[in-house]
Every structure is written in structure tokens, then in C-alpha cells.
Jmol script that loads the backbone (N, CA, C; Angstrom):
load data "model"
ATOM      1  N   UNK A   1      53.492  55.790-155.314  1.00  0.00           N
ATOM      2  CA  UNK A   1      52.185  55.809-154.669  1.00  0.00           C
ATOM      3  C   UNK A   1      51.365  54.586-155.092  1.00  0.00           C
ATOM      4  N   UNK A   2      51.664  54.453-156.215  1.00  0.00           N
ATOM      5  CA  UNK A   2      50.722  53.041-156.912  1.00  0.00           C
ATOM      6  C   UNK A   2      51.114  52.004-156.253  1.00  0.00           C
ATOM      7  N   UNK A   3      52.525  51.856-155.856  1.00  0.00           N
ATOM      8  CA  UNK A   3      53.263  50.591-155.604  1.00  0.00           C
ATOM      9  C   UNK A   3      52.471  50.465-153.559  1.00  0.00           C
ATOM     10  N   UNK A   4      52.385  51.415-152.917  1.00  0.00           N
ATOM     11  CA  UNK A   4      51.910  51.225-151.775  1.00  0.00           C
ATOM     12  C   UNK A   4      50.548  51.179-152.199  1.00  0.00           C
ATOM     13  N   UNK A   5      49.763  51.259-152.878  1.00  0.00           N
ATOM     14  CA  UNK A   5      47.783  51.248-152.548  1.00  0.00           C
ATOM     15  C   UNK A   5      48.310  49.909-152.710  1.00  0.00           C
ATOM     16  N   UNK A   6      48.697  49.589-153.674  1.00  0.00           N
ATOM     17  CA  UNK A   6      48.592  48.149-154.089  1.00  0.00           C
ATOM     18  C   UNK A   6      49.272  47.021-153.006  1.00  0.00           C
ATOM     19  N   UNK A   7      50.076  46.897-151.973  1.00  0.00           N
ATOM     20  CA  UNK A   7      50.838  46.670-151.342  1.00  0.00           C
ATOM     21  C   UNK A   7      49.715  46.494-149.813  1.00  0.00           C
ATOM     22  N   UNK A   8      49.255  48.113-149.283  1.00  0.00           N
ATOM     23  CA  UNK A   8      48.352  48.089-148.707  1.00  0.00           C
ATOM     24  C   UNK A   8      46.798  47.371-148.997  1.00  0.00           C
ATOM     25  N   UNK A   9      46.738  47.320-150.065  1.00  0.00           N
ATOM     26  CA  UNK A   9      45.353  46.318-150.340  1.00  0.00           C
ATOM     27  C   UNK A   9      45.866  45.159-150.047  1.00  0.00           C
ATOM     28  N   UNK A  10      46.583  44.616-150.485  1.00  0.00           N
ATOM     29  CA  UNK A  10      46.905  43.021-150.390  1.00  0.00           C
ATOM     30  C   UNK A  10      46.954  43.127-148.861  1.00  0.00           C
ATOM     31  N   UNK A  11      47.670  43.813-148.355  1.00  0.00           N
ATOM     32  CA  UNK A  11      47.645  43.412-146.943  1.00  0.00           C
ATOM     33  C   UNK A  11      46.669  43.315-145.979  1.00  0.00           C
ATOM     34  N   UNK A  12      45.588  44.167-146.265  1.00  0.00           N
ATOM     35  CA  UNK A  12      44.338  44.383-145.782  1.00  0.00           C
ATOM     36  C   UNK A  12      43.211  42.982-146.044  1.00  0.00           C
ATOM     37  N   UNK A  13      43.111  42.864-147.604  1.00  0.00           N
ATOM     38  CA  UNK A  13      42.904  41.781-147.972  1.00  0.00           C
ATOM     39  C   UNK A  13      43.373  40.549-146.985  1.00  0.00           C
ATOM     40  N   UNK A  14      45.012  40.248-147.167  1.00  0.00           N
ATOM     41  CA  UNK A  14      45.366  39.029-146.010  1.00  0.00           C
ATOM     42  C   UNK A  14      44.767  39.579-145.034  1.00  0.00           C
ATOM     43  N   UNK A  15      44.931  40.296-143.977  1.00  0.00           N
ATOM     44  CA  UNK A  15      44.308  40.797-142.605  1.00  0.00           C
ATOM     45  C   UNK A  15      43.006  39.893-142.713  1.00  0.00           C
ATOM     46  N   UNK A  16      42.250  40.599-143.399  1.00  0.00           N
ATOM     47  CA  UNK A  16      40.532  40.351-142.924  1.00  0.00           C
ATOM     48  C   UNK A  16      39.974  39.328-143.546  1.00  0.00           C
ATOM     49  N   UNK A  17      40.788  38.204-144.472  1.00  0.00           N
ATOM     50  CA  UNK A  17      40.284  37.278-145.235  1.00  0.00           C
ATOM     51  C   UNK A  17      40.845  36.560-144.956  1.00  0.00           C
ATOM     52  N   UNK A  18      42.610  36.205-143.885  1.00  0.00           N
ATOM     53  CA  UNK A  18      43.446  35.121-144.758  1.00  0.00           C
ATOM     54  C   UNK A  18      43.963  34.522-142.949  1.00  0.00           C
ATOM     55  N   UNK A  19      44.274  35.740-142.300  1.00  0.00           N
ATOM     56  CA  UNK A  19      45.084  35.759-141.043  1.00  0.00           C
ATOM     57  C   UNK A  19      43.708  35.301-139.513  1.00  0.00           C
ATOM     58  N   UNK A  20      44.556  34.346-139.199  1.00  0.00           N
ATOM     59  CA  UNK A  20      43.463  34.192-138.007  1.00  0.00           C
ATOM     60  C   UNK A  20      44.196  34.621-136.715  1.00  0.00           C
ATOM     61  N   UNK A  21      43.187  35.528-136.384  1.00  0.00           N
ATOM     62  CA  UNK A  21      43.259  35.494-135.658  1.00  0.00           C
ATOM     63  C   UNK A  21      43.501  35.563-133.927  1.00  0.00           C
ATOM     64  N   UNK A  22      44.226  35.334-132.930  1.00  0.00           N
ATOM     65  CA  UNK A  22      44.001  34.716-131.914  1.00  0.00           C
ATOM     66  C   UNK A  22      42.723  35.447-130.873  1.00  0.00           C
ATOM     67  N   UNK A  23      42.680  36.799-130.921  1.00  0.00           N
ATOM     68  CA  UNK A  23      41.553  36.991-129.909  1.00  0.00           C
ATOM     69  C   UNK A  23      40.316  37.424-130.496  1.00  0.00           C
ATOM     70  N   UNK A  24      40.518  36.578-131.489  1.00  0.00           N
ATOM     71  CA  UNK A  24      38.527  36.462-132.326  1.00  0.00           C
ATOM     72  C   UNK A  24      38.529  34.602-132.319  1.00  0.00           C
ATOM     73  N   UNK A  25      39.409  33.786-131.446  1.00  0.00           N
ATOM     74  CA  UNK A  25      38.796  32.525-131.598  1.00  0.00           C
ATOM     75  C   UNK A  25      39.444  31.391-132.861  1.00  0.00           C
ATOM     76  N   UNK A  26      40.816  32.782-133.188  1.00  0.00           N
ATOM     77  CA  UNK A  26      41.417  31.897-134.533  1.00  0.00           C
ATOM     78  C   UNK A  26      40.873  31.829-135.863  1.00  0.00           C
ATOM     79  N   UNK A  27      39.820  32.713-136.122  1.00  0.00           N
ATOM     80  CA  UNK A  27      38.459  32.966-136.990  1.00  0.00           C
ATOM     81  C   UNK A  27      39.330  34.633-137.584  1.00  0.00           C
ATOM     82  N   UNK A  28      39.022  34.677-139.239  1.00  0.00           N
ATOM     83  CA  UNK A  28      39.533  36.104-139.746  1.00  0.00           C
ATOM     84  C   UNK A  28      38.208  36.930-139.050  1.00  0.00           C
ATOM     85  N   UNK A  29      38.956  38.105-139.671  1.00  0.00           N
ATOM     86  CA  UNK A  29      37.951  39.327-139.149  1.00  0.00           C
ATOM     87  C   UNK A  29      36.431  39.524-139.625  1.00  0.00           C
ATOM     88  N   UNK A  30      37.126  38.883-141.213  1.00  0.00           N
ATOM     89  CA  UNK A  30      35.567  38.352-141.940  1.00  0.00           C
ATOM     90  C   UNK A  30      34.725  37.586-141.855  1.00  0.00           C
ATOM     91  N   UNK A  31      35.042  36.221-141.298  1.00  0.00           N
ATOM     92  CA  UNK A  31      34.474  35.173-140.971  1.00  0.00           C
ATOM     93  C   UNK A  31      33.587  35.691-139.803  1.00  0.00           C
ATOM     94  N   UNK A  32      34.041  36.419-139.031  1.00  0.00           N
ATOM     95  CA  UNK A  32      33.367  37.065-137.658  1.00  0.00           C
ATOM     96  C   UNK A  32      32.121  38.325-138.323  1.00  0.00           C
ATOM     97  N   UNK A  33      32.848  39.226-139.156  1.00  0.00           N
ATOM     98  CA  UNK A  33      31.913  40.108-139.125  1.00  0.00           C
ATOM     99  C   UNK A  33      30.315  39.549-140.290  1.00  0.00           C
ATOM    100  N   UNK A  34      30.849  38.688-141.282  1.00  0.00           N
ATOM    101  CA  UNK A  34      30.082  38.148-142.096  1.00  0.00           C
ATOM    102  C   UNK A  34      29.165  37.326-141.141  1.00  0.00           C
ATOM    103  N   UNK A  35      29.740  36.280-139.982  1.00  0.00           N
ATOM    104  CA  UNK A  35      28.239  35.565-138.996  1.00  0.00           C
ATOM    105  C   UNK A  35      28.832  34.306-139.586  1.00  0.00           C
ATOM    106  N   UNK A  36      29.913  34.185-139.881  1.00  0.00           N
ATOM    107  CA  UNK A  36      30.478  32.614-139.984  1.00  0.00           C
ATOM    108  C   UNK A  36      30.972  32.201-139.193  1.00  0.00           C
ATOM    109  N   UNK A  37      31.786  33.107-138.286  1.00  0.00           N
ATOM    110  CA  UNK A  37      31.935  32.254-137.432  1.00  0.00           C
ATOM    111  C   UNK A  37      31.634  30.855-136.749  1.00  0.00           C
ATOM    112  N   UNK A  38      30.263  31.011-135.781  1.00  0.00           N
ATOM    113  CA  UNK A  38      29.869  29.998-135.544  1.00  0.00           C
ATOM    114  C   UNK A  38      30.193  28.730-136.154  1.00  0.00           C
ATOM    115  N   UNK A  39      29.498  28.518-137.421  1.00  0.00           N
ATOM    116  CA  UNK A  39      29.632  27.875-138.366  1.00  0.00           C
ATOM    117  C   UNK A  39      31.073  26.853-138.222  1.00  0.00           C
ATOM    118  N   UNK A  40      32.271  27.804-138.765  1.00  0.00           N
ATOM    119  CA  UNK A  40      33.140  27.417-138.670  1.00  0.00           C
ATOM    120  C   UNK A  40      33.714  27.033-137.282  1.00  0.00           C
ATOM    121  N   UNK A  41      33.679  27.347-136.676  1.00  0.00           N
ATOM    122  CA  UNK A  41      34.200  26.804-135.280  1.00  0.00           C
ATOM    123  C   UNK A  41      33.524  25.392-135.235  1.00  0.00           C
ATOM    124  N   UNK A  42      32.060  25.141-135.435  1.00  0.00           N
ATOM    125  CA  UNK A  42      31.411  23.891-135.118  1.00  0.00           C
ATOM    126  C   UNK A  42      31.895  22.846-136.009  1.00  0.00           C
ATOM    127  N   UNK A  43      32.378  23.500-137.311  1.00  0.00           N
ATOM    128  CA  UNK A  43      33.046  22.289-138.408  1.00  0.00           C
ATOM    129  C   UNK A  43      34.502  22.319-137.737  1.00  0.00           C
ATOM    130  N   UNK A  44      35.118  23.046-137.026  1.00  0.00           N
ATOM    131  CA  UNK A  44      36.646  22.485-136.192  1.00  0.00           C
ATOM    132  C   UNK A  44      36.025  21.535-135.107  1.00  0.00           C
ATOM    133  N   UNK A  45      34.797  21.868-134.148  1.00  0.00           N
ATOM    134  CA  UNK A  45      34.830  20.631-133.297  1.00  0.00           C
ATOM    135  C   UNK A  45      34.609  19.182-134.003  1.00  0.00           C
ATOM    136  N   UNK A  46      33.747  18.869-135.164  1.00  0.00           N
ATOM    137  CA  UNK A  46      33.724  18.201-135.858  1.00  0.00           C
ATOM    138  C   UNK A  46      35.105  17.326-135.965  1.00  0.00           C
ATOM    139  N   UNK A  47      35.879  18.265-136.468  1.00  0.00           N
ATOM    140  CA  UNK A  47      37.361  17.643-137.017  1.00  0.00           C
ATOM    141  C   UNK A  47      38.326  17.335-135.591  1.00  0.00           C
ATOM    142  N   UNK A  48      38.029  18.468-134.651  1.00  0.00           N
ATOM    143  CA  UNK A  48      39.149  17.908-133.544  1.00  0.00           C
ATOM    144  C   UNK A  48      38.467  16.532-133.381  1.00  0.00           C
ATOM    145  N   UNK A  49      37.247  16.115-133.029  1.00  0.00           N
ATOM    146  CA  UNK A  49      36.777  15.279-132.163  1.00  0.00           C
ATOM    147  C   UNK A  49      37.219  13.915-132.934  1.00  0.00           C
ATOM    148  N   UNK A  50      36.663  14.138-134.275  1.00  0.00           N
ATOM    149  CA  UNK A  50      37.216  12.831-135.206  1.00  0.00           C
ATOM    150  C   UNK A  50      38.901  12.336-134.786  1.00  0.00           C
ATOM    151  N   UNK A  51      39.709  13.682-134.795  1.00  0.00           N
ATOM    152  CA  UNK A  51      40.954  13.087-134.437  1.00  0.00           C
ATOM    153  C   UNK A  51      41.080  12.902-133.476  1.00  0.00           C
ATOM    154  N   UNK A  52      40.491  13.050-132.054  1.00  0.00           N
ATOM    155  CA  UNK A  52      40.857  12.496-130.972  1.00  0.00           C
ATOM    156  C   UNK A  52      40.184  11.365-131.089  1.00  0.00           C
ATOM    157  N   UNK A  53      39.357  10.751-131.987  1.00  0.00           N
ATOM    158  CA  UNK A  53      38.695   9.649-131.894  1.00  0.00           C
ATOM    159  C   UNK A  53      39.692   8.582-132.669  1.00  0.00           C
ATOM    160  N   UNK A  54      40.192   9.004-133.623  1.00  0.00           N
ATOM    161  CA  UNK A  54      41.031   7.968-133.861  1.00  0.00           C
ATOM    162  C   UNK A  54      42.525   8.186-133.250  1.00  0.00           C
ATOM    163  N   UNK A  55      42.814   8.960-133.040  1.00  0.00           N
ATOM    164  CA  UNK A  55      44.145   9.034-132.242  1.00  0.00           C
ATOM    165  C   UNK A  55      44.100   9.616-130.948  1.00  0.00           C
ATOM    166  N   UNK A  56      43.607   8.712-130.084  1.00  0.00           N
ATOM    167  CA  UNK A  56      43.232   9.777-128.771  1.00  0.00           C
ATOM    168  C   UNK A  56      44.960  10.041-127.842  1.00  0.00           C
ATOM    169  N   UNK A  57      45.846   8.889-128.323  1.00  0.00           N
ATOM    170  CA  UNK A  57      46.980   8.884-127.592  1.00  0.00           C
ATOM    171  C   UNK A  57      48.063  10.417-128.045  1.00  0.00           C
ATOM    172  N   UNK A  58      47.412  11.189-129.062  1.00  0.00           N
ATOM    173  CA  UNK A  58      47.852  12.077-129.316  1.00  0.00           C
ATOM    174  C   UNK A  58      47.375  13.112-128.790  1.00  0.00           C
ATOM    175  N   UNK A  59      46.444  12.981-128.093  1.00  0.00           N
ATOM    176  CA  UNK A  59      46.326  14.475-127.432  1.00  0.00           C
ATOM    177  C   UNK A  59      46.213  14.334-125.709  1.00  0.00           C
ATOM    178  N   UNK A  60      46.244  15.238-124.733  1.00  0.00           N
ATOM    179  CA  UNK A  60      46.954  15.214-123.838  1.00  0.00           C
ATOM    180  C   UNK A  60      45.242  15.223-123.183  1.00  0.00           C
ATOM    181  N   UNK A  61      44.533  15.731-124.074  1.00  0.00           N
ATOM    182  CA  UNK A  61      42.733  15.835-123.174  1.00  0.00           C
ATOM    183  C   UNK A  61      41.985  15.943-124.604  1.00  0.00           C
ATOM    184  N   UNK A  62      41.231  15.802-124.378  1.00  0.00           N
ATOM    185  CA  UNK A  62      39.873  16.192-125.034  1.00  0.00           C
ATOM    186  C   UNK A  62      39.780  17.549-126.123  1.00  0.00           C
ATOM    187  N   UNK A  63      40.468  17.951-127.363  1.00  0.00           N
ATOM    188  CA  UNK A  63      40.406  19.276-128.006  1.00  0.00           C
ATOM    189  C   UNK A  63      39.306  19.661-127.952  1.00  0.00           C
ATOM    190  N   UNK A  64      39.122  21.234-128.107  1.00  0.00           N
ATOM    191  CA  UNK A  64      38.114  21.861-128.341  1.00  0.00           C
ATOM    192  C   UNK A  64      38.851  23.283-129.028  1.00  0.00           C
ATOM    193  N   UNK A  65      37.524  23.994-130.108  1.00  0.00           N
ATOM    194  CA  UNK A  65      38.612  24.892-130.799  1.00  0.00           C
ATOM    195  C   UNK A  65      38.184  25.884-130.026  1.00  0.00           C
ATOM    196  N   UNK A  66      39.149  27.136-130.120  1.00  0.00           N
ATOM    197  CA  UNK A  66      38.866  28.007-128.869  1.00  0.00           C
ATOM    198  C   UNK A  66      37.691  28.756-129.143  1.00  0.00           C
ATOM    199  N   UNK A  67      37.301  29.109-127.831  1.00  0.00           N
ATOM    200  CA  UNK A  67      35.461  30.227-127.850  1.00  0.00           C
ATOM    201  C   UNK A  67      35.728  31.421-128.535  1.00  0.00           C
ATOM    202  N   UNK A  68      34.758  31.714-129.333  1.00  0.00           N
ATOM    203  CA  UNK A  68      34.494  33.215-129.816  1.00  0.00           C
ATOM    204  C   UNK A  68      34.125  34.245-128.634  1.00  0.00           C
ATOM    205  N   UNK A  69      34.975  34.932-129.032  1.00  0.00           N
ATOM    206  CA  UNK A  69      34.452  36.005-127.629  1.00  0.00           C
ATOM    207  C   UNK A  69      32.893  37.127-128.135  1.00  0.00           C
ATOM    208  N   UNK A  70      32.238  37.560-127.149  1.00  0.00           N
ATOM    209  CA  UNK A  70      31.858  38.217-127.575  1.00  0.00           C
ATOM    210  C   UNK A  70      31.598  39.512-127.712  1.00  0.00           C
ATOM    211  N   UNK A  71      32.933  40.480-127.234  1.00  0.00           N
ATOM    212  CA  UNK A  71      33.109  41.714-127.263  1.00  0.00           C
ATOM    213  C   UNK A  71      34.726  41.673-127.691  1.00  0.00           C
ATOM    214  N   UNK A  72      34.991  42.510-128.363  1.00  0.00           N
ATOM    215  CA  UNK A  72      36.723  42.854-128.463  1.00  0.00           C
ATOM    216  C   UNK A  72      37.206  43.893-129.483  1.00  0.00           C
ATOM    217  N   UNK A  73      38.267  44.063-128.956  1.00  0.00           N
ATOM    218  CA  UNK A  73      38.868  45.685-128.455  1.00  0.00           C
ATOM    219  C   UNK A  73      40.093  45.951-129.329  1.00  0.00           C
ATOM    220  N   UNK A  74      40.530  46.830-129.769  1.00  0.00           N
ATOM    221  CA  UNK A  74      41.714  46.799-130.075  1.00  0.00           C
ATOM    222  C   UNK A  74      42.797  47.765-128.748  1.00  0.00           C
ATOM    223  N   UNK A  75      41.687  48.900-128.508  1.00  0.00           N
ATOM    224  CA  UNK A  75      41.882  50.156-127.221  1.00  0.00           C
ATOM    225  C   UNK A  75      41.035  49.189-126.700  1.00  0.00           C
ATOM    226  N   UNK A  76      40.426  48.933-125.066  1.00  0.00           N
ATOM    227  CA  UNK A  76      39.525  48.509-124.716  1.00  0.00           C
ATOM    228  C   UNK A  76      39.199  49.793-123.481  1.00  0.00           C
ATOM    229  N   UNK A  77      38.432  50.462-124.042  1.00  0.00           N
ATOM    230  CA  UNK A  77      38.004  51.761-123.062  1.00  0.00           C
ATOM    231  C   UNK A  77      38.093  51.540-121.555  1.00  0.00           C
ATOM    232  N   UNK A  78      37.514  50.896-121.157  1.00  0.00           N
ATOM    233  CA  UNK A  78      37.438  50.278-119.441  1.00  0.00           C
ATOM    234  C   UNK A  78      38.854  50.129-119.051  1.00  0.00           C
ATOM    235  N   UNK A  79      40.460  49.829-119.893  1.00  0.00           N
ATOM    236  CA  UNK A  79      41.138  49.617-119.320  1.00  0.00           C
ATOM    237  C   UNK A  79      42.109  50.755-119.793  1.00  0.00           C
ATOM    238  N   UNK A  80      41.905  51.548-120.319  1.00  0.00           N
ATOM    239  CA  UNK A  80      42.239  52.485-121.134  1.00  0.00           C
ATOM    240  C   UNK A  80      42.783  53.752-119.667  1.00  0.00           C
ATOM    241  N   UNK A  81      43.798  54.094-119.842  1.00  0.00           N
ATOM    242  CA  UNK A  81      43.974  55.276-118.833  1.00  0.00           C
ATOM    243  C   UNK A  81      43.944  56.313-119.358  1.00  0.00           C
ATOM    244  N   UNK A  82      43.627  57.343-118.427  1.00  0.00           N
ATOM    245  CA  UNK A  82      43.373  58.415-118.369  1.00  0.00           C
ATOM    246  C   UNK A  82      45.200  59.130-118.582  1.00  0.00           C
ATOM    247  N   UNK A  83      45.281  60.320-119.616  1.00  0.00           N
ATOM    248  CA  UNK A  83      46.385  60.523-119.458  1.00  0.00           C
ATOM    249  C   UNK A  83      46.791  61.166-118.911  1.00  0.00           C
ATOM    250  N   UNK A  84      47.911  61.867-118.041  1.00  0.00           N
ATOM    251  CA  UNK A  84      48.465  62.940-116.693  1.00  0.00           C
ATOM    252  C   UNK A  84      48.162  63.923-117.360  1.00  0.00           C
ATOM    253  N   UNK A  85      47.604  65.173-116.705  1.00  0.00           N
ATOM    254  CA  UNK A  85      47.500  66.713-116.703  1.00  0.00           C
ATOM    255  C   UNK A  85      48.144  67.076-117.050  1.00  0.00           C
ATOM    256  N   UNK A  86      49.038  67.822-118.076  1.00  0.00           N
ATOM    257  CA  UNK A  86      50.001  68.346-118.431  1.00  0.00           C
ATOM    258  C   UNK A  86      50.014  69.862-118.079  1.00  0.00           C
ATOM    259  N   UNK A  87      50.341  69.921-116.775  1.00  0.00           N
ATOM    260  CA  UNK A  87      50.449  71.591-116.747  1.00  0.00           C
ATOM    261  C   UNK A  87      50.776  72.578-117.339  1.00  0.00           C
ATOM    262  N   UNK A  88      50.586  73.823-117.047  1.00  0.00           N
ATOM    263  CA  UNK A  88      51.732  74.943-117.874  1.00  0.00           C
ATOM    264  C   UNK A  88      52.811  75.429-117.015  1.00  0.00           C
TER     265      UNK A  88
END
end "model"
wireframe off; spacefill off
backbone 0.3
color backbone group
């Protein structure tokens, strides 16, 4: 039992501190719920832009880091079905 809390913390830990990402914007769960986000996204346009500025032949357009959304779901109710009647 000790060997899973401990196992499950770390993982939780990576989850919400370590892992980005993709439909929060590439941003952990923390960075989002703490209000860093923003923040951080504006220090990636910072950095893409510098590198397309000195190496523009490396990128195919113009980077930008992706948008924070501002609702998201893991169920997303609205698309969520209804389940069949199970008769008797």
C-alpha cells in the first residue's frame, strides 16, 4: 500500500506540475489553474519570434505558441450522450 501512495503521488505530482499538456495550450494543469498561464505563453512568443528572427529559413511561417482555451473538459457535457433505456 505504501509502495502505491507513493507511486501515485509522484505521478500526480508529474501530471499537474511537469506534463504539458496539449488541450490546455501545452501549459501543466498548474500553470493554468495558478493564472500563469498567460504569462508563460507570452515568454514562448518572445522565444519563438527571436528564433524566427534569426533563423527564419527554418520555419515554414511565422510560429506562434498555441492559444489557451478557455473552457475544457475531460467528459464535455454538450457532447456527452445520453445512454439507451435499458428495459426489463
Amino acid at each position: 500500500m505504501a509502495h502505491a501512495r507513493e507511486w501515485t503521488d509522484a505521478f500526480i505530482t508529474y501530471y499537474n506540475h511537469d506534463h504539458r499538456h496539449s488541450g490546455i495550450g501545452l501549459h501543466t494543469p498548474a500553470s493554468v489553474h495558478l493564472g500563469t498561464a498567460e504569462e508563460v505563453r507570452d515568454q514562448r512568443a518572445a522565444a519563438l519570434a527571436e528564433a524566427y528572427e534569426r533563423h527564419p529559413e527554418r520555419f515554414a511561417r511565422r510560429p506562434k505558441p498555441p492559444e489557451i482555451p478557455g473552457q475544457v473538459w475531460i467528459n464535455d457535457p454538450a457532447k456527452r450522450r445520453q445512454p439507451a433505456s435499458q428495459g426489463s
